[in-house]
Steps between C-alpha positions, in 0.01 A plus 500: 500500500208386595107662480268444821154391401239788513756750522615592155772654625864322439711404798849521465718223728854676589756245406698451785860660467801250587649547815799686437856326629686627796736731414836302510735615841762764372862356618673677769814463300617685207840391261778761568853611318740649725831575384489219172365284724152312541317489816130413604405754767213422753309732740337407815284807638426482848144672441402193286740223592599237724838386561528151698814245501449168417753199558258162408201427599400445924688212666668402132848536303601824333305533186839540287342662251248768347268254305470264857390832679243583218354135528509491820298800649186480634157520312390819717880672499483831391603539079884534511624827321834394437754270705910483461747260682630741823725382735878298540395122578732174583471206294160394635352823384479590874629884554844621651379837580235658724117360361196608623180354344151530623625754804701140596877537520656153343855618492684768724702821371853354340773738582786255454747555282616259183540466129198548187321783470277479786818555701582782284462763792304678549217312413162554571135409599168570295231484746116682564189490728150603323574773235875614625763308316884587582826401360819515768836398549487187742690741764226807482239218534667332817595848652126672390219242465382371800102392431507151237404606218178297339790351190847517462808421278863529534736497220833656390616699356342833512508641180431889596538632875369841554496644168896352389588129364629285689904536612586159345295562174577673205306650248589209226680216633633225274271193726200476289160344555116492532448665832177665670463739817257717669512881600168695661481851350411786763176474445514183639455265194718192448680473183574145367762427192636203358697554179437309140837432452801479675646832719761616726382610866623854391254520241218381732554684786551856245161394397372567852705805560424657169224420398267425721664683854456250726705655805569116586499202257570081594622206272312241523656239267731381170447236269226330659274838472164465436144663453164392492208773340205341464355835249772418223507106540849507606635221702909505574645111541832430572732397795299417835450827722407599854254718606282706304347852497160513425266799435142454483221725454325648806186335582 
């Protein structure tokens, strides 16, 4: 308080109020039980999302891992929503399967047959341009997709294939282990999981059908499954992966 000379009248200075803190970024992901088991469950909407592949940086090795791709994206990159390990890769981290990133195809459609479960037929391809992301079997994509798509990811098996499991998968086989996929709801949103704990491809790919009705669902991985959300703090290490889903926020 202070009194200005001649005035008699008290002047009251307004203190100034802190500046309040930004509001921390609510997580995209959300912890899930399904059937006993513990899943982490991650939503990508198209209406405020980005979805982009991401191998390593230009011109360099495979990043091999979730904490490399954190550290190594650019200062102006868009903030990253969430990003999981997506895509069957060889033992340079390089992928087997069809790979789009960037609208630039790296690696052609892989139709041949062999053993593992990206041979597991059929398998399939999780792919999008702009706001329209698609899962297909690697046949419906050779037979109906003619334009490239702007990123893409092949991977086996499918886990749900119009609405039914998979012929080879039951709905609780004995092979047990931490496994994510992706599915895209008809209203076009893609649906990340990775389990907490170890599960059969039966119980992940029910998880699709049943619970959240994705008409068509991919695995993307086992064992070396992995998610980065930058909201919650959580950073998956492990065994060296291949390329990497990312969502970021729309600009």
């Amino acid at each position: 308080m202070r009194t200005e000379i001649g005035s008699g009248v008290a002047e009251v200075r307004a203190t100034p109020e802190p500046e309040a803190e930004a509001p921390a970024r609510q997580s995209a992901c959300r912890a899930v039980t399904f059937d006993g088991s513990k899943f982490t469950h991650c939503i990508a909407d198209p209406a405020k999302h980005r979805i982009g592949m991401d191998l390593g940086p230009n011109g360099g090795a495979p990043y091999r891992s979730l904490a490399n791709l954190a550290g190594g994206r650019p200062a102006d990159a868009a903030p990253v929503v969430f990003a999981m390990n997506g895509g069957m890769y060889d033992g340079e981290g390089k992928p087997i399967g069809y790979y789009v990133e960037g609208g630039e195809r790296l690696k052609e459609l892989n139709r041949n047959d062999g053993p593992g479960n990206f041979h597991m037929q059929p398998n399939g391809v999780f792919f999008g341009s702009g706001g329209k992301w698609q899962v297909r079997t690697s046949d419906d994509f050779y037979s109906n997709v003619g334009d490239r798509p702007q990123f893409g990811t092949q991977s086996g098996p499918m886990l749900v294939i119009k609405g039914k499991l998979h012929p080879e998968i039951t709905d609780d086989g004995p092979s047990k282990a931490i496994r994510n996929g992706v599915g895209v709801d008809t209203a076009g949103r893609a649906h990340f999981v990775i389990s907490r704990e170890p599960v059969s491809f039966g119980k992940l790919a029910r998880y699709f059908r049943d619970e959240l009705k994705t008409p068509n669902a991919l695995f993307l991985d086992g064992n070396v499954s992995a998610l980065w959300d930058p909201a919650s703090d959580r950073l998956d290490a492990g065994a060296p992966i291949g390329p990497m889903i990312v969502a970021e926020e729309k600009e």
